[in-house]
Wavefront OBJ file of the C-alpha trace (Angstrom):
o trace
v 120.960 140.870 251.872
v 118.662 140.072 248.696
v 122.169 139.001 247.122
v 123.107 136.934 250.135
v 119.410 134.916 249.832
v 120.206 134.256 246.250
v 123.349 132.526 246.733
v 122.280 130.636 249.517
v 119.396 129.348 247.277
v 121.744 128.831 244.829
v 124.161 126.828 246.738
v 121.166 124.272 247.517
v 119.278 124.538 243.886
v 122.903 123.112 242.155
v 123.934 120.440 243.200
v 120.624 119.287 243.679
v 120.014 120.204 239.677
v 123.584 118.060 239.162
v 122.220 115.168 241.354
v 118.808 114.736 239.973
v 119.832 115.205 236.610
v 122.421 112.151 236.903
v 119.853 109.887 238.950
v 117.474 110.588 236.464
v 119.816 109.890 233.399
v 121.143 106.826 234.573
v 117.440 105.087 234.823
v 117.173 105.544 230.598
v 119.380 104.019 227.980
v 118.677 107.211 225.409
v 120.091 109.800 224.225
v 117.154 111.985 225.095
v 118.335 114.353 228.231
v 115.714 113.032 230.655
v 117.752 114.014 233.454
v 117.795 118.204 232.134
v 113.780 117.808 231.147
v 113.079 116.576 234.120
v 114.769 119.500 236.457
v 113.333 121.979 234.627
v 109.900 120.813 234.590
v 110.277 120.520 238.391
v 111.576 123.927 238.454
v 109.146 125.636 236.672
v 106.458 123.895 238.290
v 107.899 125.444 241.555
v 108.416 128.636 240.442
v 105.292 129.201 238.903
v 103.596 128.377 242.265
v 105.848 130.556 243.953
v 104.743 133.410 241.620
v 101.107 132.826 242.305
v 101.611 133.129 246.558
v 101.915 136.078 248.198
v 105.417 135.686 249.598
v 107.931 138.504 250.258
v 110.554 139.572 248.068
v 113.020 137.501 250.198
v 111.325 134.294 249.184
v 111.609 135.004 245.535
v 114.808 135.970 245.919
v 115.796 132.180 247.824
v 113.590 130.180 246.041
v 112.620 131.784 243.158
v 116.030 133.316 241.951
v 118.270 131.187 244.166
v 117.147 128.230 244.259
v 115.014 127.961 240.876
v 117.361 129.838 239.225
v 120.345 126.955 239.837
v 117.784 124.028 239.638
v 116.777 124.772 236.023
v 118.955 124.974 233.077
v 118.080 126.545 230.074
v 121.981 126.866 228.726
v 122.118 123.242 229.390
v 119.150 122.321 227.635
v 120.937 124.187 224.334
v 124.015 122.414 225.098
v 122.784 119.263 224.656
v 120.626 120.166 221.593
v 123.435 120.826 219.923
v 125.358 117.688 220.634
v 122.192 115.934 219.282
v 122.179 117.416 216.194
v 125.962 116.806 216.227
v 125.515 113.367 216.928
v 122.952 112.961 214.177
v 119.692 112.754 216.181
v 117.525 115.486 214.472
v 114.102 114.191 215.876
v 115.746 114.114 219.582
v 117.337 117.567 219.369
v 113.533 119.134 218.137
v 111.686 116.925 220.572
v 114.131 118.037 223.116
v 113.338 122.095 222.431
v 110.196 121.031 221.757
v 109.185 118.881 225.455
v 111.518 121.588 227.289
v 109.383 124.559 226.209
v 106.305 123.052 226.190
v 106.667 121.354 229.122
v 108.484 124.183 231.466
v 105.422 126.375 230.275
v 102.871 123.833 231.143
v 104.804 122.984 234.435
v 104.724 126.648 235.361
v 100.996 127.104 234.781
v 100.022 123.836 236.618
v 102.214 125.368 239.829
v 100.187 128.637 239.867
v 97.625 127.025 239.577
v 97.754 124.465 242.505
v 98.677 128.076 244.749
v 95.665 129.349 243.190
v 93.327 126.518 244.500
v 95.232 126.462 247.780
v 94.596 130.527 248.232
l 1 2 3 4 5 6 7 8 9 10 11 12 13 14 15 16 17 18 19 20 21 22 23 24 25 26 27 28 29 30 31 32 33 34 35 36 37 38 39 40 41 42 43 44 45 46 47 48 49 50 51 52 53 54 55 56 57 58 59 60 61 62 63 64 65 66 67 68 69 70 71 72 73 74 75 76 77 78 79 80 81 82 83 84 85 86 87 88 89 90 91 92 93 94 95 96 97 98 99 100 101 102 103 104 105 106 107 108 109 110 111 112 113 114 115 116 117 118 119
């Protein structure tokens, strides 16, 4: 069943991820991945709320793991590091590593801490 909850979140989380990520890209004329920042700030922020509530294991498992777990994109975020520094943009490829980490982390603290003030 757990498995079953984690593909259905899954099967929503992607092509969401895929949609946002292009609506998102096509409002910037850089070469900075907004669209890839942006999804996993989003994600984490959601995720790290749905650490801090008391929900059953089948709600990680769907949103957490499922749906989270489709909707952010940490091999895609090294992807397209690399083809900045392939391309030649040094200063977007670190700030890219750089606003990704920082910002996941800072996304994930910010959701736990909106469930904490709603507990």
């Amino acid at each position: 069943m757990t498995v079953l909850l984690i593909v259905l979140g899954a099967a929503a989380g992607a092509p969401l991820r895929y949609l946002a990520d292009r609506a998102v890209q096509a409002r910037h004329d850089t070469v900075f991945p907004w669209g890839t920042f942006t999804v996993n700030v989003a994600g984490s922020a959601l995720l790290g709320f749905l650490a801090a509530v008391p929900a059953g294991n089948w709600v990680m498992a769907l949103a957490g793991t499922g749906f989270c777990g489709a909707l952010t994109t940490y091999s895609t975020l090294g992807y397209e590091t690399v083809r900045l520094v392939e391309e030649g943009a040094n200063f977007h490829a670190v700030a890219c590593v750089g606003a990704g980490i920082v910002g996941g982390l800072g996304a994930a603290y910010c959701g736990a801490a909106v469930a904490q003030a709603l507990i």
